[in-house]
C-alpha positions as CSV (number, residue, x, y, z in Angstrom):
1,X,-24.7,-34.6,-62.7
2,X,-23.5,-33.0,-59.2
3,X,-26.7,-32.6,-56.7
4,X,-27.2,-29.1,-56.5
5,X,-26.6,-27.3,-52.9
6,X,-30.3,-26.8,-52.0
7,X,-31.1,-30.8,-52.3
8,X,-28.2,-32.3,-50.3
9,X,-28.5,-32.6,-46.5
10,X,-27.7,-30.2,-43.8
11,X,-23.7,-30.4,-43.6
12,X,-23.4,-31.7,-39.6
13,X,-20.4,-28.7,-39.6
14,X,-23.4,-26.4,-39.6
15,X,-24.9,-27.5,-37.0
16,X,-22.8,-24.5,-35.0
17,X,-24.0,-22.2,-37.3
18,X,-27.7,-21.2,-36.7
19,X,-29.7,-19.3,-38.3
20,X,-33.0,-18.3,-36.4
21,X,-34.2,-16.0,-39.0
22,X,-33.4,-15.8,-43.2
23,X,-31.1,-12.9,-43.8
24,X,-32.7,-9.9,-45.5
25,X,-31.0,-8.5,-48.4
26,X,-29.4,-5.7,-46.7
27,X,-28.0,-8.5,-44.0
28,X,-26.7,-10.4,-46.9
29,X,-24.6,-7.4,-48.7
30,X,-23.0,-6.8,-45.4
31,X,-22.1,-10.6,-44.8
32,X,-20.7,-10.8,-48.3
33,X,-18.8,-7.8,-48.1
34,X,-17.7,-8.6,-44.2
35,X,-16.5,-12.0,-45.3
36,X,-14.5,-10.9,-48.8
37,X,-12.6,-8.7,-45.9
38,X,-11.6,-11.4,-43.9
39,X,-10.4,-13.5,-46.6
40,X,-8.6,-11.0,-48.6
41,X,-6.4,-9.8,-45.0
42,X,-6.2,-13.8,-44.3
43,X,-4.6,-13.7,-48.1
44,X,-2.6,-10.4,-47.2
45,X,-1.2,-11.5,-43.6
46,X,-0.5,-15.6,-45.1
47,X,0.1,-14.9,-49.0
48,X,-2.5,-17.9,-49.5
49,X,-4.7,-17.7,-52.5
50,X,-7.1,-19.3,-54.8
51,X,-5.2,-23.0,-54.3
52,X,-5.3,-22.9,-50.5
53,X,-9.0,-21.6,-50.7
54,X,-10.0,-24.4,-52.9
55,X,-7.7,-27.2,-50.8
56,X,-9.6,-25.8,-47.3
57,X,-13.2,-26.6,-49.4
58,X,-12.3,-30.1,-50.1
59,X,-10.6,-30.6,-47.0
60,X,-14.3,-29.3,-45.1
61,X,-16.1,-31.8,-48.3
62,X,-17.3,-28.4,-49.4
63,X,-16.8,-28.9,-53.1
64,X,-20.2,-28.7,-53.9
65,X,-20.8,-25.4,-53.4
66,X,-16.5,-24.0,-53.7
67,X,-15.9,-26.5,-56.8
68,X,-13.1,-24.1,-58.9
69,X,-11.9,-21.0,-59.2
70,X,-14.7,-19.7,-60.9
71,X,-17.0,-20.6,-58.4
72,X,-14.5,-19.3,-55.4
73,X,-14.1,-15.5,-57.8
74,X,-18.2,-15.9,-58.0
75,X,-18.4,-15.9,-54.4
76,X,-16.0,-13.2,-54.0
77,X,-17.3,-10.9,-56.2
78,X,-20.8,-11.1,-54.9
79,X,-19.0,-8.5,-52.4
80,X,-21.1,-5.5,-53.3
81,X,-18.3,-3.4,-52.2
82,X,-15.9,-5.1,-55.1
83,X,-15.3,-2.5,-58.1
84,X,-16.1,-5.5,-60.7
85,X,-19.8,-6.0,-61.3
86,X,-18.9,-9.1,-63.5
87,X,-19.8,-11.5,-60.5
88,X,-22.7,-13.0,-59.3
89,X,-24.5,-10.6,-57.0
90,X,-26.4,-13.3,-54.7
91,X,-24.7,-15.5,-52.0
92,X,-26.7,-17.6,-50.2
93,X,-26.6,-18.7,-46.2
94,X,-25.1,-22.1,-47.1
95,X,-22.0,-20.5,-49.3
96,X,-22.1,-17.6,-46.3
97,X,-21.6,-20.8,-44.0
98,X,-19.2,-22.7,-46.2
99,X,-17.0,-19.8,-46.6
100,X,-17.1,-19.3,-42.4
101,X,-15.4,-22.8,-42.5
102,X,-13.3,-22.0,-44.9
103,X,-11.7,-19.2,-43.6
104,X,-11.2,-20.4,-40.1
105,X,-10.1,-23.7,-41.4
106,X,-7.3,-21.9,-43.3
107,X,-6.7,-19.5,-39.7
108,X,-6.5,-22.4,-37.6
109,X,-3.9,-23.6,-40.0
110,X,-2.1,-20.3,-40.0
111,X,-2.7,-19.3,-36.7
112,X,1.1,-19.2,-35.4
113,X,1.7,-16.6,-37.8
114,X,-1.3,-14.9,-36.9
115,X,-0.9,-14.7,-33.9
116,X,2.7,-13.4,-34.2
117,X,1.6,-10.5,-35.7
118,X,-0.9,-9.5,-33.3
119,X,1.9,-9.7,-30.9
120,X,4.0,-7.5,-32.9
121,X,1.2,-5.1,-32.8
122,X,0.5,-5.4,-29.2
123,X,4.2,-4.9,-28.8
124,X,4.7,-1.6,-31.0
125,X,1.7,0.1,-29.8
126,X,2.9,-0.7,-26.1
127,X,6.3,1.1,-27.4
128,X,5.1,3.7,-28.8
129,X,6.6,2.6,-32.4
130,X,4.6,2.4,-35.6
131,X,3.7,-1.4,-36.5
132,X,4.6,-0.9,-39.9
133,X,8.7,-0.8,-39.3
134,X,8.3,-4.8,-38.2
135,X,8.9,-6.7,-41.9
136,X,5.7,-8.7,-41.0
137,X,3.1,-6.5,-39.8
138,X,4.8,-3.9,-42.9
139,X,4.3,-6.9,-45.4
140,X,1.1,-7.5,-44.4
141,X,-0.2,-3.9,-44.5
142,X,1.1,-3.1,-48.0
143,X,-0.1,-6.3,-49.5
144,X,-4.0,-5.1,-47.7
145,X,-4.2,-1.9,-48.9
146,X,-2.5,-2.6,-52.4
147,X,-5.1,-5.4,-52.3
148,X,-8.0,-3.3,-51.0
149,X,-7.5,-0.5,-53.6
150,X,-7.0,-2.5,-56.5
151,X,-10.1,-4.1,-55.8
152,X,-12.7,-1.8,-53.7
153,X,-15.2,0.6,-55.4
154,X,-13.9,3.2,-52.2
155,X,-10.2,1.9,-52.9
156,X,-8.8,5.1,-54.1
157,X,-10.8,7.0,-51.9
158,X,-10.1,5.6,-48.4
159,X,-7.4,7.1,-46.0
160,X,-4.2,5.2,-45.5
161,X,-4.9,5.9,-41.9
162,X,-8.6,4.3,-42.1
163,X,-7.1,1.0,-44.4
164,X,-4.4,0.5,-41.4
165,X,-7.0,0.4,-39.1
166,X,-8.9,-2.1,-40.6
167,X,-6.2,-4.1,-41.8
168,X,-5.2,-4.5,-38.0
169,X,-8.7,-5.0,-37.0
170,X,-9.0,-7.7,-38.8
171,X,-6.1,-9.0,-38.3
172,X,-6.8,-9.3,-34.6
173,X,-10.3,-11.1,-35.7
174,X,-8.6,-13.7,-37.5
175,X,-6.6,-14.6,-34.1
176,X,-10.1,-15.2,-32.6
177,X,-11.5,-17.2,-36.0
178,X,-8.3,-19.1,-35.3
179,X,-9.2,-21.4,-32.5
180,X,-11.3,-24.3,-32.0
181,X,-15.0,-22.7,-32.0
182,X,-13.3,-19.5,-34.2
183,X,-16.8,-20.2,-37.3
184,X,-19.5,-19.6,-34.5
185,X,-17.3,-16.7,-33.7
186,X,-17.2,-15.3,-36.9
187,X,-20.9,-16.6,-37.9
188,X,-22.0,-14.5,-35.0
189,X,-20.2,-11.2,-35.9
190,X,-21.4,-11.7,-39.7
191,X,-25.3,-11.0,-38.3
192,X,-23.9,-8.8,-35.1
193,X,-22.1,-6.6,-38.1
194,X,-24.8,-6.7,-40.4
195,X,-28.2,-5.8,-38.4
């Protein structure tokens, strides 16, 4: 039988990670809903999926808390933003902290194509031209807002205007999860976003 998550020891990677104060409810919907976001345009911008999600957790020796898919979808859809209300509605600060590592993890690991399309963005605005005419940055905005709608409860209702925005904000935030202290950059902006 696996130990569950509450009984094992602090994981040392979360010694960046501090919490001074438990996360109330509210706090907690907008870190799980901040955090599906930045996975699903890491998945849009990359094309990385489940598989890559589940190889990052055992790379990090997360597997007790992101064991499978199921657990990984679980964690997702505790998003309250998600259309699906088949998922498990809590998430608590040591998934929130796993999840951190994951995503930078997989960032770090995709950070040259990251940061080559925040250079195309920098480089179209600068010119005046809309970022979607570059294949990249127009891959990566249809697979974010076909993503986003599909799955969002405000999907169908959200401007194309509004989507590009965020897909291109967080798109730039991923550059900054990217590199070397990238989870107490994104731990930080979970509780900066959600107060």
């Amino acid at each position: 039988m696996r130990p569950s998550a509450k009984t094992l020891s602090p994981d040392p990677q979360w010694q960046d990670l501090p919490l001074t104060a438990e996360p109330d409810t509210g706090q907690l919907d907008n870190i799980k809903a901040h955090l599906d976001l930045v996975l699903l345009a890491l998945e849009a911008l990359t094309g990385i999926g489940s598989e890559a999600m589940l190889q990052a957790a055992a790379e990090l020796n997360l597997e007790h808390i992101v064991a499978d898919r199921v657990g990984l979808w679980r964690l997702r859809q505790s998003n309250p933003m998600r259309k699906s209300s088949g998922g498990r509605k809590k998430l608590d600060v040591e998934e929130a902290r796993s999840l951190v590592l994951m995503v930078c993890h997989l960032a770090h690991k995709h950070q040259e194509l990251i940061r080559r399309a925040v250079s195309l963005l920098e480089q179209m605005v600068q010119q005046n031209q809309p970022p979607h005419q570059t294949a990249l940055l127009g891959d990566y905005l249809d697979t974010f807002s076909n993503t986003y709608q599909e799955r969002m409860e405000e999907g169908d209702s959200i401007s194309m205007e509004l989507l590009n925005q965020l897909a291109f904000k967080l798109s730039i935030d991923l550059l900054f999860y990217s590199a070397p202290n990238g989870h107490r950059r994104l731990w930080l902006a979970l509780f900066d976003r959600s107060n």
